[in-house]
Backbone of each chain as ProteinMPNN parsed JSONL, in Angstrom:
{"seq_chain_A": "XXXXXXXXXXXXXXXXXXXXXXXXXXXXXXXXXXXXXXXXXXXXXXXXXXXXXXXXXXXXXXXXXXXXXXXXXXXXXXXXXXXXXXXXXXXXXXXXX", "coords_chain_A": {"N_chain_A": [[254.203, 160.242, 44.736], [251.701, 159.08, 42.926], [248.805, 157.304, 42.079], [246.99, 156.416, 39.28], [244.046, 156.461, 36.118], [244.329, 155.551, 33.353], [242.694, 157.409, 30.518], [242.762, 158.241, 28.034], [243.698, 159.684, 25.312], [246.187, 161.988, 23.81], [246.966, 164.041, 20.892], [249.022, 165.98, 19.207], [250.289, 168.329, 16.854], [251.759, 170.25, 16.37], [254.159, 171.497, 18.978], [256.546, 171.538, 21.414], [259.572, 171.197, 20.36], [261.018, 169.109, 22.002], [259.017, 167.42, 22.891], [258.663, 166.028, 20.693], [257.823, 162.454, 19.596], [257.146, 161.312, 22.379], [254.592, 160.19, 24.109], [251.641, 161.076, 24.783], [249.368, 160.983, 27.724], [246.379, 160.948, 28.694], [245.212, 160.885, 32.254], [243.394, 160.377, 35.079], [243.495, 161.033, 37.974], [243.659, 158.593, 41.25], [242.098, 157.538, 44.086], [243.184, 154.87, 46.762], [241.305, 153.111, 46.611], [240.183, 153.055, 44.329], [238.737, 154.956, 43.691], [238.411, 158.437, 41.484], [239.651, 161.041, 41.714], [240.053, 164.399, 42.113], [240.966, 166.817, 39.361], [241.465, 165.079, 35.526], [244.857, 165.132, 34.681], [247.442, 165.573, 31.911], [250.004, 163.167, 30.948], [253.26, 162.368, 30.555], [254.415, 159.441, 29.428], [256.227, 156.938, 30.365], [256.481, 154.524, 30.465], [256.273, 153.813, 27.87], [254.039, 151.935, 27.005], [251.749, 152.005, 28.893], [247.928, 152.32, 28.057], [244.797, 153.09, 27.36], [242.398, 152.33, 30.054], [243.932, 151.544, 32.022], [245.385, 151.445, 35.061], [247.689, 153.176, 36.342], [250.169, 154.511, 38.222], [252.244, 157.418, 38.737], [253.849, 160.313, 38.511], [254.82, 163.768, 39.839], [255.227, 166.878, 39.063], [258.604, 168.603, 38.973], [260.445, 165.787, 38.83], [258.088, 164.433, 37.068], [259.05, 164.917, 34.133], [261.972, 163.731, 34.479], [260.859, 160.947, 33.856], [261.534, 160.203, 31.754], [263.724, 159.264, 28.818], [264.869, 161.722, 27.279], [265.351, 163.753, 29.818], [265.274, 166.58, 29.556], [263.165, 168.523, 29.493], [259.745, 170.114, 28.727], [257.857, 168.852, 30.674], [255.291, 167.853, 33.132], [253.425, 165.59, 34.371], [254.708, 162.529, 34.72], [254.417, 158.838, 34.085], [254.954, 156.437, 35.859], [254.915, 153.348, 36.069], [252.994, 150.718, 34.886], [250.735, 149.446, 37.075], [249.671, 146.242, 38.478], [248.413, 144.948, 41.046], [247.1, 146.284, 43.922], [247.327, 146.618, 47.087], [245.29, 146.735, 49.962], [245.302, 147.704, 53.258], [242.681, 147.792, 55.154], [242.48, 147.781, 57.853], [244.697, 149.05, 58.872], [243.781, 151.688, 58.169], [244.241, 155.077, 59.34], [241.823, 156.784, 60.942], [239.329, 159.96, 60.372], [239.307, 162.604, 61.087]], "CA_chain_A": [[253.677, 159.531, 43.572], [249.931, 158.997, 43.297], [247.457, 156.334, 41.597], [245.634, 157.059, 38.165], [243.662, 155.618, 35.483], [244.235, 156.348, 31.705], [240.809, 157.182, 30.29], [242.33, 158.809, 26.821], [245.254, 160.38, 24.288], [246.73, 163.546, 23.131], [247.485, 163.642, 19.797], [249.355, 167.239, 19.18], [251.101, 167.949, 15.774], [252.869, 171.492, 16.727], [254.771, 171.435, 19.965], [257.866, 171.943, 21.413], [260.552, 170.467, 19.776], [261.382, 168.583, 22.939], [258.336, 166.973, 23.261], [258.591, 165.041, 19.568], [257.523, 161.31, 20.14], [256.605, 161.859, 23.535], [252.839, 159.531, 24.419], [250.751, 161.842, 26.006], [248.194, 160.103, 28.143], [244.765, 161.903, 30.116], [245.097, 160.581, 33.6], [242.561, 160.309, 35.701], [244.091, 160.705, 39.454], [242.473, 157.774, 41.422], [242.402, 157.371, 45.688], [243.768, 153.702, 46.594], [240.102, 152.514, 46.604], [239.957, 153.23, 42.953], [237.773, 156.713, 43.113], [238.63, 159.251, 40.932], [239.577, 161.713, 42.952], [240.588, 165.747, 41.158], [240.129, 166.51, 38.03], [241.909, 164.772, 34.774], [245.7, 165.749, 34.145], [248.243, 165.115, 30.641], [250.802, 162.653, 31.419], [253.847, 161.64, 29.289], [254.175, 158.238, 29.181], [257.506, 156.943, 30.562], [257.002, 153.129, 30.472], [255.467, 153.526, 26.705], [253.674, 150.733, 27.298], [250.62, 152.207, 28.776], [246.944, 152.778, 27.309], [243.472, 153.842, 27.927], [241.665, 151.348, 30.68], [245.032, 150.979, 32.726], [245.984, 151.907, 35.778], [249.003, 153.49, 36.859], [251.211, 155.399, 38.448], [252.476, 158.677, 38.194], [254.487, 161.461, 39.468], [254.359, 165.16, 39.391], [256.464, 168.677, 38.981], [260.164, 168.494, 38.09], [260.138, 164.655, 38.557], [257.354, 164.245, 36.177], [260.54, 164.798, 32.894], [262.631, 162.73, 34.255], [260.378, 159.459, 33.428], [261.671, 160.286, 30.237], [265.155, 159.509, 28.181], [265.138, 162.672, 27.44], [264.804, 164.454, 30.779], [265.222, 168.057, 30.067], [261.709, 168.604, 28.636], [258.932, 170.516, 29.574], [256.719, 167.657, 31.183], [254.853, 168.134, 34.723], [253.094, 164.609, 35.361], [255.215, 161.751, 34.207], [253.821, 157.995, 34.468], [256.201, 155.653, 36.079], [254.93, 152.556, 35.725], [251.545, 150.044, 35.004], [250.276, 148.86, 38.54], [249.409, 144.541, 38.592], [248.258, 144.815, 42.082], [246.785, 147.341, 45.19], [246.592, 145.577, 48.009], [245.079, 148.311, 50.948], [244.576, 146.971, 54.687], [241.262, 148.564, 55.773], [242.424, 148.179, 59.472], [245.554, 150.031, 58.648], [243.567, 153.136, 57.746], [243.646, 155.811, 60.149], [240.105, 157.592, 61.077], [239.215, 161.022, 59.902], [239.044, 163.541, 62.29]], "C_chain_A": [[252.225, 159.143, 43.822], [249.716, 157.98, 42.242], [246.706, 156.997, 40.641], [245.098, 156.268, 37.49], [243.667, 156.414, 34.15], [242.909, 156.097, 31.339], [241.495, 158.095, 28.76], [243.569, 159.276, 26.653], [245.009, 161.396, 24.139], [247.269, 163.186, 21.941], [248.186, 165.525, 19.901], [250.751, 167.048, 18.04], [252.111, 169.108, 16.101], [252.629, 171.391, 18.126], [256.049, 171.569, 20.244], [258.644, 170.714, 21.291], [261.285, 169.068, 20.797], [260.216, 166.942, 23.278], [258.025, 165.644, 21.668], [258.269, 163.81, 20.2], [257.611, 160.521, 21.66], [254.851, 161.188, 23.475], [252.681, 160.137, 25.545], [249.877, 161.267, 26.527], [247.465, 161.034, 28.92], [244.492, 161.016, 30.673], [244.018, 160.638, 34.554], [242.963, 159.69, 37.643], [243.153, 159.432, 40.485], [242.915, 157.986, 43.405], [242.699, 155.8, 45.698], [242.822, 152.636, 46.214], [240.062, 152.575, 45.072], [238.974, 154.356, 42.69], [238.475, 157.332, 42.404], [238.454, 160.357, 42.695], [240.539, 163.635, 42.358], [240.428, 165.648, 40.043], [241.767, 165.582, 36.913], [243.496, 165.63, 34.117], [246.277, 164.697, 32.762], [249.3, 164.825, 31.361], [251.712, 162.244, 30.178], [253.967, 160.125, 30.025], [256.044, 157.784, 29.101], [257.824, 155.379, 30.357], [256.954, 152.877, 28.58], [255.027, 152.376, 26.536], [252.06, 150.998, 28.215], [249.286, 152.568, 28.5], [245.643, 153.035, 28.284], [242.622, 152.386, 28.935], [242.683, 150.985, 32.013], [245.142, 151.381, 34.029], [247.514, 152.03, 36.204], [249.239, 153.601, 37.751], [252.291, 156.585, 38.608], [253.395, 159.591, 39.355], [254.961, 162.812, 38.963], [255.293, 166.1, 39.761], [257.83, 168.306, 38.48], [260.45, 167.445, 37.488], [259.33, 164.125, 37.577], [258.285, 163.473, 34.569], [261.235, 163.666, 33.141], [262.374, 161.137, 33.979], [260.859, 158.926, 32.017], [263.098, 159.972, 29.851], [265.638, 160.667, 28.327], [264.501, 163.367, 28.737], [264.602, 165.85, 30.915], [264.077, 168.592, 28.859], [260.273, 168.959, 29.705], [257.451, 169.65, 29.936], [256.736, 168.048, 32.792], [254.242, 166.862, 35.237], [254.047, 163.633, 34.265], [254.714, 160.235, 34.795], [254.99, 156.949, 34.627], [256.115, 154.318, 35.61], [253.12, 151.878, 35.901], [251.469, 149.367, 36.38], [249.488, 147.213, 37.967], [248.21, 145.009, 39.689], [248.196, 145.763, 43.239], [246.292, 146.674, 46.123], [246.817, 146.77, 49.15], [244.407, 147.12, 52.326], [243.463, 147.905, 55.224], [241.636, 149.063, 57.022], [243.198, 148.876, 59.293], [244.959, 151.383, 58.852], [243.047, 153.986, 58.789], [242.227, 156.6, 59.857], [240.638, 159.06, 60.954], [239.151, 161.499, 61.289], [237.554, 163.589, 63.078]], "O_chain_A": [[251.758, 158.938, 44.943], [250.651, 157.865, 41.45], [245.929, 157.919, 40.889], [245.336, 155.109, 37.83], [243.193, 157.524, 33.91], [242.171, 155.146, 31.593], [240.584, 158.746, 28.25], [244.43, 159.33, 27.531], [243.895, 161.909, 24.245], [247.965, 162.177, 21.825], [247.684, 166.24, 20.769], [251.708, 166.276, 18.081], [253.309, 168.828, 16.078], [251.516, 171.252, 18.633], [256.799, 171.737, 19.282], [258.51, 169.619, 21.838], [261.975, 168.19, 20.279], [260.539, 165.837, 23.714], [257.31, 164.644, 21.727], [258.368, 163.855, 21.427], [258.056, 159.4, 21.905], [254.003, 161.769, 22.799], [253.138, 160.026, 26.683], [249.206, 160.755, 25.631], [247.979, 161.815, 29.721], [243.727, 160.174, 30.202], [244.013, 161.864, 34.666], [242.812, 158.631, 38.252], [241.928, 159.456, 40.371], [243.943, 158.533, 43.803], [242.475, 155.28, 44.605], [243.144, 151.572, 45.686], [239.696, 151.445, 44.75], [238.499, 154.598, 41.581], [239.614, 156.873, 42.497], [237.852, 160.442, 43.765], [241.77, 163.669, 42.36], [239.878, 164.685, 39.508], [242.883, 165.485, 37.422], [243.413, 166.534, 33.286], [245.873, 163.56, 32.517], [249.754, 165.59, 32.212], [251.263, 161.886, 29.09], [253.548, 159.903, 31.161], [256.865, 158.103, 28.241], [258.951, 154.93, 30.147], [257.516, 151.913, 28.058], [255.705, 151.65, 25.809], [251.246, 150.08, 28.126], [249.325, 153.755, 28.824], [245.554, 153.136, 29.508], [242.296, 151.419, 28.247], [242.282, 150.249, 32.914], [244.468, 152.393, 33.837], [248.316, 151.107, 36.348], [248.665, 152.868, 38.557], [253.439, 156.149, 38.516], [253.519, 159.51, 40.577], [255.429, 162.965, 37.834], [256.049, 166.02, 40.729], [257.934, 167.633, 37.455], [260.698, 167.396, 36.283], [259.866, 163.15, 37.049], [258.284, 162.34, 34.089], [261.257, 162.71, 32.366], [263.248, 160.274, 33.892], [260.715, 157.867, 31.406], [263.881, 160.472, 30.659], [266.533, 160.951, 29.123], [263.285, 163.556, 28.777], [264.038, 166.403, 31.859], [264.247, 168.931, 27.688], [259.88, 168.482, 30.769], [256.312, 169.85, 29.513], [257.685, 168.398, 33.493], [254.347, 166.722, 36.456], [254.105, 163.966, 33.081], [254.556, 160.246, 36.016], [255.796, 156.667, 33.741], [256.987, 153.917, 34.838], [252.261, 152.304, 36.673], [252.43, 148.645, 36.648], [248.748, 147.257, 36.984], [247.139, 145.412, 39.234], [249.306, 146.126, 43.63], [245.163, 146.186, 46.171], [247.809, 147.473, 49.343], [243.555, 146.232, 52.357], [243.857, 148.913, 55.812], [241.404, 150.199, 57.437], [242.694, 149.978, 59.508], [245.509, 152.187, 59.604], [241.893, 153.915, 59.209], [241.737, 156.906, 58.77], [241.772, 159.452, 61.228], [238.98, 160.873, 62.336], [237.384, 164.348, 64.032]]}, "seq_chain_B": "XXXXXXXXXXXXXXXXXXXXXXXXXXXXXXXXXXXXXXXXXXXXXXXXXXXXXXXXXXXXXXXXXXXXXXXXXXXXXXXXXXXXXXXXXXXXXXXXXXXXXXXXX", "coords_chain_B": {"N_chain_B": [[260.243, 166.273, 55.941], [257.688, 163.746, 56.856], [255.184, 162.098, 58.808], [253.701, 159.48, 58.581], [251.03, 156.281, 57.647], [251.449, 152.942, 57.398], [249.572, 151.845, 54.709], [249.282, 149.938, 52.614], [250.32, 148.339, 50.146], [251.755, 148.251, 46.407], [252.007, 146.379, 43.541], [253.618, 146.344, 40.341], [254.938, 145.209, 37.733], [255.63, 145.811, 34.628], [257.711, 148.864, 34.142], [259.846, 152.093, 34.845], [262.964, 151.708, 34.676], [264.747, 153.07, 36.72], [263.218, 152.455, 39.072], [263.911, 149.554, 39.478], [263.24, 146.478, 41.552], [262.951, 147.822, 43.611], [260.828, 148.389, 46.59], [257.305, 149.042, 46.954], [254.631, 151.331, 48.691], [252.069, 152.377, 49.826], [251.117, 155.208, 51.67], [249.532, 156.814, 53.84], [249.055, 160.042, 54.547], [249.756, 161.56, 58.475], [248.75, 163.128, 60.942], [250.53, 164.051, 64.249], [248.947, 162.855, 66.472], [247.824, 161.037, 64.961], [246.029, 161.585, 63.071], [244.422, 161.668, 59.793], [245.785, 163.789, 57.159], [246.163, 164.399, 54.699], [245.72, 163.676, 51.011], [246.712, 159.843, 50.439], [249.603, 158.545, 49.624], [252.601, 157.456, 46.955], [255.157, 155.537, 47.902], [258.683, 154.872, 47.835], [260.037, 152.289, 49.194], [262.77, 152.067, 51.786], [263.893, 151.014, 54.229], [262.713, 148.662, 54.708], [259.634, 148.498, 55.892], [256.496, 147.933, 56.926], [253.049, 146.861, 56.589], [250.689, 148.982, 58.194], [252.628, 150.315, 60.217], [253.987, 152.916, 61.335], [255.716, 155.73, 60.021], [258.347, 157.202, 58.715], [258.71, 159.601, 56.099], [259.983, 161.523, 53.083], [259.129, 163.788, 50.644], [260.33, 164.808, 48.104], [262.693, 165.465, 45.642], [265.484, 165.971, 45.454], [266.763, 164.97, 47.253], [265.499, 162.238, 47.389], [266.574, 161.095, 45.12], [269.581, 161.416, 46.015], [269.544, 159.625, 47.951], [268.698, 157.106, 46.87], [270.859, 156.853, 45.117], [270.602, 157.847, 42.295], [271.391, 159.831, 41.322], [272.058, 162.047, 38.653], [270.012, 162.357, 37.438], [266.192, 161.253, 38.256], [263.549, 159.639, 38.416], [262.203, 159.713, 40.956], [260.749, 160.326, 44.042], [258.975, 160.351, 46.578], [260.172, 158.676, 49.652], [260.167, 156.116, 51.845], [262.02, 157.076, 54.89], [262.297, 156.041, 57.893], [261.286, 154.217, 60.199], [259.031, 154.62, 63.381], [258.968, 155.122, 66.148], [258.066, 156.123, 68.938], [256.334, 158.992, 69.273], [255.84, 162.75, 70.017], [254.605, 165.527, 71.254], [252.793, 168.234, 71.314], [249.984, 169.272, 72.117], [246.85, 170.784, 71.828], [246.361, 172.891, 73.636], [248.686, 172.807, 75.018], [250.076, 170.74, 76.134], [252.069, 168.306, 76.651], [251.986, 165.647, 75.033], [252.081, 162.068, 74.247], [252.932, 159.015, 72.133], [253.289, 155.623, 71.413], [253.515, 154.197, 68.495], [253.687, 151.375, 67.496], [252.9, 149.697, 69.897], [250.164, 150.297, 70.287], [247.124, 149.316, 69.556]], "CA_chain_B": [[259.76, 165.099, 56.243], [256.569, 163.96, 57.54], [254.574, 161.036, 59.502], [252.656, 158.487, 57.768], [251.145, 155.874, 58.292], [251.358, 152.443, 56.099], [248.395, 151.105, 54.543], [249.411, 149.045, 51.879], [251.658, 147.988, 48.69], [251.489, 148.502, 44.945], [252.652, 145.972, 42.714], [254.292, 146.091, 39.392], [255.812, 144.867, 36.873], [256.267, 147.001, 33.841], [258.013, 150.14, 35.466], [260.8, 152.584, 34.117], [264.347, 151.453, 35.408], [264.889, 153.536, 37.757], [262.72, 151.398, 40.208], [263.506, 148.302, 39.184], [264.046, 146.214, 42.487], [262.192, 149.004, 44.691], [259.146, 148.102, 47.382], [256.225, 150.561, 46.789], [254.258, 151.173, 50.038], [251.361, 153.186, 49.739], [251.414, 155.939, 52.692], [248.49, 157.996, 54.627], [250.253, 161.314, 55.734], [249.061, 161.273, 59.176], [249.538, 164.288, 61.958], [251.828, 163.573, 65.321], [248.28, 161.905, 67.181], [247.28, 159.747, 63.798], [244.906, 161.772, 62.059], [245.364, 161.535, 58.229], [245.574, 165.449, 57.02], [246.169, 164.556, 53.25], [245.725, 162.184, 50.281], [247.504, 159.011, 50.153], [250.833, 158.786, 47.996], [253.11, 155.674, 47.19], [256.888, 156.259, 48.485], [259.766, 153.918, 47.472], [260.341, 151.976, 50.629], [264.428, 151.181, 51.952], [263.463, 150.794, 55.072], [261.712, 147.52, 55.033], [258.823, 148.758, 56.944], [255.602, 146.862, 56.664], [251.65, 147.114, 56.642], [250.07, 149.364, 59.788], [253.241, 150.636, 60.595], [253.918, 154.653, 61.311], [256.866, 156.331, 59.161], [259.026, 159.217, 58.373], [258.69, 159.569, 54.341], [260.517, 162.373, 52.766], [258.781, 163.941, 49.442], [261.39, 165.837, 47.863], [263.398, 165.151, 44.672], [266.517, 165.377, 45.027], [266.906, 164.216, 48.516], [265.589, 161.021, 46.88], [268.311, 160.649, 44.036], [270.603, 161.089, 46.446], [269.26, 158.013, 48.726], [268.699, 155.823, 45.72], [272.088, 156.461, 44.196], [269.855, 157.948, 41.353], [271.844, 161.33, 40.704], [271.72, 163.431, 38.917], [268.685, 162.218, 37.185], [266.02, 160.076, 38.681], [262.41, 159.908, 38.83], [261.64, 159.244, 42.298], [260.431, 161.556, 44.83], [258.421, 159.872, 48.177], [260.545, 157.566, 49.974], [259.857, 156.132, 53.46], [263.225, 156.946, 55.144], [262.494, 155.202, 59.236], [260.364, 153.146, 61.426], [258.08, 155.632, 64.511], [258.832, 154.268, 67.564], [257.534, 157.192, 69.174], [255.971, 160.667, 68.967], [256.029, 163.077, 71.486], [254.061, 166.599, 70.588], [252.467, 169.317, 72.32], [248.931, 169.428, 71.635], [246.03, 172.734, 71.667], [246.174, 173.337, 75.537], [249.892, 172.772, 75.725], [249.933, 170.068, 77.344], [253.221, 167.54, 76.18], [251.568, 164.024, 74.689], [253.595, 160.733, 73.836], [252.357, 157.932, 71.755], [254.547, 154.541, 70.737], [252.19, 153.958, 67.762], [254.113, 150.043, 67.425], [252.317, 148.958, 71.154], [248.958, 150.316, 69.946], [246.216, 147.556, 69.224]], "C_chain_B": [[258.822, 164.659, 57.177], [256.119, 162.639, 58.012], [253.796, 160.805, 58.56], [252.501, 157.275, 58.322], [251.472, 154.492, 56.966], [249.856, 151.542, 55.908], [247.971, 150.181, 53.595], [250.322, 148.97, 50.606], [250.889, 148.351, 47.467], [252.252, 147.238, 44.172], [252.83, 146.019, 41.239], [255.004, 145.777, 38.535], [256.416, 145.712, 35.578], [256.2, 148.626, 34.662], [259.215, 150.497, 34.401], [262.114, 152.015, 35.296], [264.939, 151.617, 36.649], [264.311, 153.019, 39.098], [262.739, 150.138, 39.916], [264.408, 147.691, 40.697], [263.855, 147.041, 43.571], [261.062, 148.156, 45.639], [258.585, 149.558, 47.195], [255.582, 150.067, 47.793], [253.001, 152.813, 49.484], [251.049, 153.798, 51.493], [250.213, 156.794, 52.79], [249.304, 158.744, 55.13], [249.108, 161.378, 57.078], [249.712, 162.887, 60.206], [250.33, 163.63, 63.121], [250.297, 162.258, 65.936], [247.496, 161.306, 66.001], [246.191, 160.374, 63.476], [245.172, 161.864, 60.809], [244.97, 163.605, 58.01], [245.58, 165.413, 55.147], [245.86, 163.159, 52.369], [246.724, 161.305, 50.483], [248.737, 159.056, 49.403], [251.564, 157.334, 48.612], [254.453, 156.407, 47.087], [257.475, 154.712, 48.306], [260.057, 153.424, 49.516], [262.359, 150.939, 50.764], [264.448, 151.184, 53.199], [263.018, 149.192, 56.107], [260.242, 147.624, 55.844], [257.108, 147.646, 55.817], [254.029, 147.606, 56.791], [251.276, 147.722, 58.14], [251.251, 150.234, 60.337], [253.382, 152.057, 60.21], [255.586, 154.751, 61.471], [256.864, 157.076, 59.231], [259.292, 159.171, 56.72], [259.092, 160.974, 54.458], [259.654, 162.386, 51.136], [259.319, 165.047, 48.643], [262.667, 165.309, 46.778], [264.675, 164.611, 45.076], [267.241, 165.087, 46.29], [266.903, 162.422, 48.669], [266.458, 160.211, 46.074], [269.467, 160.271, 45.164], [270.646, 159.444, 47.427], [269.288, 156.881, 47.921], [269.896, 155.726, 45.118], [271.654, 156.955, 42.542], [270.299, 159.537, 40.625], [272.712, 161.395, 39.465], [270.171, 163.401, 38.613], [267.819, 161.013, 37.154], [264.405, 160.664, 39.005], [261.785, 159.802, 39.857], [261.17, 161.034, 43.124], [259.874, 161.417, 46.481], [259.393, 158.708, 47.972], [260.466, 157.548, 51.455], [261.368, 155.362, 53.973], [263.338, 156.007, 56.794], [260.98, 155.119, 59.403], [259.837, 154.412, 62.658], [258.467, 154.893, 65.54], [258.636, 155.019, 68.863], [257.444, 158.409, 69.41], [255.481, 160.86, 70.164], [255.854, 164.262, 70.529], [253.503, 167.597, 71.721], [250.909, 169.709, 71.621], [248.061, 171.0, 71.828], [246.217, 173.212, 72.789], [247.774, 173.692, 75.605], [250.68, 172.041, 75.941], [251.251, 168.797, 76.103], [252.462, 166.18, 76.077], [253.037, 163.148, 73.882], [252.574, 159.863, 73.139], [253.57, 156.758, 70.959], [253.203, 153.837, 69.865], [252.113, 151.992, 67.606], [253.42, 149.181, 68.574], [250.994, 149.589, 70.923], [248.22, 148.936, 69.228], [245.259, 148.283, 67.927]], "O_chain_B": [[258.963, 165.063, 58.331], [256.843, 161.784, 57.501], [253.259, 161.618, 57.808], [253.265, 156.863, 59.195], [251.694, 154.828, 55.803], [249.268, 150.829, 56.721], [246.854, 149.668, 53.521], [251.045, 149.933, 50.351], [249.702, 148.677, 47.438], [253.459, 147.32, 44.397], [251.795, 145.558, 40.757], [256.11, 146.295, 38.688], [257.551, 146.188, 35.586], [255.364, 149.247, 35.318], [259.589, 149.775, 33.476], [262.026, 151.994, 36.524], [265.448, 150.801, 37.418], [264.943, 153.18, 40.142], [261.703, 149.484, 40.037], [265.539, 148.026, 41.049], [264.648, 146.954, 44.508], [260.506, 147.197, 45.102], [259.084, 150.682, 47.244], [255.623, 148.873, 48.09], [253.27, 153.89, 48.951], [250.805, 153.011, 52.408], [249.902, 157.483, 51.819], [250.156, 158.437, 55.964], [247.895, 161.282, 56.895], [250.795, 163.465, 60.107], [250.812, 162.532, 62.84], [250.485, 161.043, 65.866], [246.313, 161.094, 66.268], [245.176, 159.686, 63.583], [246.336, 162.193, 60.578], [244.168, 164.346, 58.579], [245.064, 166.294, 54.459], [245.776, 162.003, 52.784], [247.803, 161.839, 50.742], [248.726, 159.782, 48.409], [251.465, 156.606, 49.6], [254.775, 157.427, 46.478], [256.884, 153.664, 48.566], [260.187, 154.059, 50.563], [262.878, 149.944, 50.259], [265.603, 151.53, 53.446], [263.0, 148.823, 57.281], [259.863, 146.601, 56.415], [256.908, 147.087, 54.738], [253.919, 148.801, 57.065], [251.518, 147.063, 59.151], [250.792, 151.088, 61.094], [253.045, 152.483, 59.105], [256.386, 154.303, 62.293], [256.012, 157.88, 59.608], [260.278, 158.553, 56.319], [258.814, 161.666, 55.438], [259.509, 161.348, 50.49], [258.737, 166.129, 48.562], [263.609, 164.721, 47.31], [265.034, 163.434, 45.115], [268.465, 164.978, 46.209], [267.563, 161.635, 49.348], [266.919, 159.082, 46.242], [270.089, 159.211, 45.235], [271.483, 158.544, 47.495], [269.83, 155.822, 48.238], [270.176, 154.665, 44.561], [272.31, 156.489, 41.61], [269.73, 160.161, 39.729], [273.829, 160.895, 39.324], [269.297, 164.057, 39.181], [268.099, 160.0, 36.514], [264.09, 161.7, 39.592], [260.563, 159.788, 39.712], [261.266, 162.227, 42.836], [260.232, 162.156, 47.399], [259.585, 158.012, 46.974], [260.617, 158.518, 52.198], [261.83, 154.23, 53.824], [264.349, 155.323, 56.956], [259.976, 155.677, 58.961], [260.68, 155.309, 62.65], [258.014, 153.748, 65.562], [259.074, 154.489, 69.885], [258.449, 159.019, 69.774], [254.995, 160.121, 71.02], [256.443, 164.365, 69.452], [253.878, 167.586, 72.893], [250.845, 170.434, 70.628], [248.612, 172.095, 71.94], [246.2, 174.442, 72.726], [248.141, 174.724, 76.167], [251.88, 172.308, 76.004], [251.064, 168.665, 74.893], [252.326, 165.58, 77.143], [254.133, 163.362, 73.364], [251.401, 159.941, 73.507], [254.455, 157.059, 70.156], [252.249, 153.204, 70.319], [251.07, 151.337, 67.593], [253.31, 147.978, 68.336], [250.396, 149.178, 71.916], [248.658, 147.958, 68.622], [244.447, 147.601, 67.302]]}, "name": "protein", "num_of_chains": 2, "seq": "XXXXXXXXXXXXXXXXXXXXXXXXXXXXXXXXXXXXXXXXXXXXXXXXXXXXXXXXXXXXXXXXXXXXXXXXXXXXXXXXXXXXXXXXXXXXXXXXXXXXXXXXXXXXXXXXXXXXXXXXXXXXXXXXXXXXXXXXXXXXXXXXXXXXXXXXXXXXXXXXXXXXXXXXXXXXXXXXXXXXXXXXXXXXXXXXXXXXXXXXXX"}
């Protein structure tokens, strides 16, 4: 599960039937520091409850669907839940090579 | 399943069900002598393990359901399954190394 930041919507009127009222969100993967970090994926929106400015949460490939009621739907990042709080110990962090 | 190390928590409150009542633990994958090799990721922790401390996290679906009780369908995927209490590898030469990462300063 990785760290993102919603920066924007999908609106989409034809789609698969599966995907009906389904909140698409554009993710913005983040590192724990809060960088952006890869480029911008489409997330459904599993808490429905999150918007553009937020940070999340997220998780990707099969897992992605199941954030959903309906789980058997073709979704690849799914957003688990809104993040409060990142608390990162500096000393913790192993050194680069 | 792979070494990590821990470097800190996530908190939340609005969350889908399926974690409600979870610790999130944000995880450095780390190699056998503590170098990080990949991005960060946050793994469901049942463990209890704590800040600084070097783990065995599993990132793998339905390995996770089954640990959480979350089958058949369950959004999880990283969870940090034990505690390191030490690694023992074979480095470029050959040569057999040990490290107890818990008595490191």
């Amino acid at each position: 599960m990785q760290l993102g930041k919603v920066i924007g919507t999908v609106v989409a009127t034809r789609k698969h039937e599966a995907l009906q009222g389904i909140k698409l969100l554009i993710v913005q993967p983040l590192t724990p520091d809060g960088q952006p970090k890869g480029r911008p994926v489409v997330a459904a929106d599993g808490t429905a409850m999150a918007g553009p400015g937020e940070t999340i949460f997220m998780i990707a490939s099969r897992e992605g669907a199941m954030v959903l009621e309906k789980w058997f739907t073709p979704v690849d990042h799914g957003i688990i839940g809104i993040v409060d709080d990142i608390y990162v110990d500096v000393n913790a962090i192993p050194n680069e090579p | 399943m792979f070494l990590g190390k821990v470097i800190g928590n996530i908190v939340s409150t609005i969350k889908i069900k399926d974690y409600q009542g979870f610790k999130l633990l944000l995880v450095q994958p780390i190699q056998p002598e503590g170098t990080p090799w990949k991005d960060p990721l946050i793994c469901i922790d049942i463990v209890d393990a704590g800040v600084g401390e070097t783990v065995l996290y599993l990132d793998e679906g339905s390995s996770a359901r089954q640990l959480l009780g979350l089958e058949p369908v369950g959004a999880v995927r990283a969870v940090v399954v034990g505690i390191v209490d030490e690694i023992q590898w074979q480095d470029d030469e050959g040569e057999l190394q040990s490290r107890m990462p818990h008595r490191e300063t």
